[in-house]
C-alpha positions as CSV (number, residue, x, y, z in Angstrom):
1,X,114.6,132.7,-17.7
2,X,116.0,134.2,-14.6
3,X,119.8,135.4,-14.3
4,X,121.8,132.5,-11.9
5,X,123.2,134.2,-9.0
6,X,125.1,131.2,-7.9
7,X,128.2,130.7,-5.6
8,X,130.5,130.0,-8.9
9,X,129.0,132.5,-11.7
10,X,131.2,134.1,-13.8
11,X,133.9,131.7,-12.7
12,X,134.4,129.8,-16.5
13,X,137.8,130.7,-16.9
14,X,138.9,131.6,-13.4
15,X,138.0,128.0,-12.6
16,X,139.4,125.9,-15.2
17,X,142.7,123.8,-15.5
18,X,144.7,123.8,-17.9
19,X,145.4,120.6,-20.4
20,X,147.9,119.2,-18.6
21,X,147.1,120.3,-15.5
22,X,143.9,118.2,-15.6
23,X,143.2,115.2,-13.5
24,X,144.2,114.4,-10.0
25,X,145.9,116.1,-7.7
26,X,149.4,115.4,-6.2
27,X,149.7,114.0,-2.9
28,X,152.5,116.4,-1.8
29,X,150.0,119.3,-1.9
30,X,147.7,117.9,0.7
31,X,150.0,116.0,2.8
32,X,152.3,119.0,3.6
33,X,152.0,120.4,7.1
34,X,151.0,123.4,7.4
35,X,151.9,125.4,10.2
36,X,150.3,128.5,12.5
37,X,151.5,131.5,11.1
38,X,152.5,130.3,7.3
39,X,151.7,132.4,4.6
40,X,150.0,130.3,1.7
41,X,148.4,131.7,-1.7
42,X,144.5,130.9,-2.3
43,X,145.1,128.7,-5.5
44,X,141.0,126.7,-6.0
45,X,141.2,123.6,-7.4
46,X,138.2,123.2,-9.3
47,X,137.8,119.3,-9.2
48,X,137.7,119.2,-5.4
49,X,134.2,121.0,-4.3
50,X,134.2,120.7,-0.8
51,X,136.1,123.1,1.3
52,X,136.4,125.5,-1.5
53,X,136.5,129.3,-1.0
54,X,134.6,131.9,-2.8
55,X,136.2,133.2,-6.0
56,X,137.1,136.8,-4.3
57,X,140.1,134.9,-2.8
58,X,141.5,133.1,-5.8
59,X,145.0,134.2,-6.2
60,X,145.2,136.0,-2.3
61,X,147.6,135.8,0.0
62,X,146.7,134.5,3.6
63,X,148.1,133.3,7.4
64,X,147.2,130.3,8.7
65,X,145.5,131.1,12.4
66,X,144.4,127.5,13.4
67,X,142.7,124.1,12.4
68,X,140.0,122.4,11.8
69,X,139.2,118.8,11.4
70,X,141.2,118.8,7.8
71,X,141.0,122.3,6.9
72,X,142.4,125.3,8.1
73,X,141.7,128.8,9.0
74,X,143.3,131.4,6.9
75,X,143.0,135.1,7.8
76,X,142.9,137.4,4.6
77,X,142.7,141.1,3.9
78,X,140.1,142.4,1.6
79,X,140.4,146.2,1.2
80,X,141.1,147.1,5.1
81,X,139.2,144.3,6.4
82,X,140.6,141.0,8.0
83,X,138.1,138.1,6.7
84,X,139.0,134.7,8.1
85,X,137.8,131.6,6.1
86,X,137.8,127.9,7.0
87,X,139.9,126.1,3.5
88,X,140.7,122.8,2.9
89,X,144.5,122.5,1.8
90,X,143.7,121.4,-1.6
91,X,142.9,125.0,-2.5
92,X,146.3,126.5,-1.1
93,X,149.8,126.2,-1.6
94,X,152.9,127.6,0.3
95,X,153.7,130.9,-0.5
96,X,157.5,131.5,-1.1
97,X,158.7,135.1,-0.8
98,X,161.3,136.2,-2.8
């Protein structure tokens, strides 16, 4: 049988929730207004499919650059390149410096 080469391989463990963290999400997370310029942390929610990033972003740091619809763009580095990604905010949270 041939190898998958799927958009979520080898993402068993990046992926999954913890026991307690299980279930749905809260309400703060994706009711919170996000505005141009914040930095927010790639965080994918595994039960929520659409609007979800590819795994190379899990655990990034990003800046919000605009909207759209009910997601956001997010511009993020990878190596010295500037990728910018359309995310829903179920898969981000506000990053907190310090």
């Amino acid at each position: 049988m041939a190898k998958s080469r799927g958009f979520r391989r080898k993402t068993r463990s990046l992926m999954r929730k913890k026991p307690r963290e299980r279930g749905k999400l809260k309400l703060s997370r994706i009711l919170y207004n996000y505005e141009i310029g914040d930095k927010v942390v790639i965080r994918i929610d595994p039960s929520f499919h659409k609007g979800m990033p590819h795994r190379r972003y899990h655990g990034k740091i990003g800046i919000i650059e605009g909207k759209r619809g009910k997601a956001y763009e997010v511009a993020v580095t990878q190596g010295k390149a500037i990728k910018h990604i359309v995310v829903l905010p179920e898969h981000f949270q506000i990053h907190e410096e310090g």
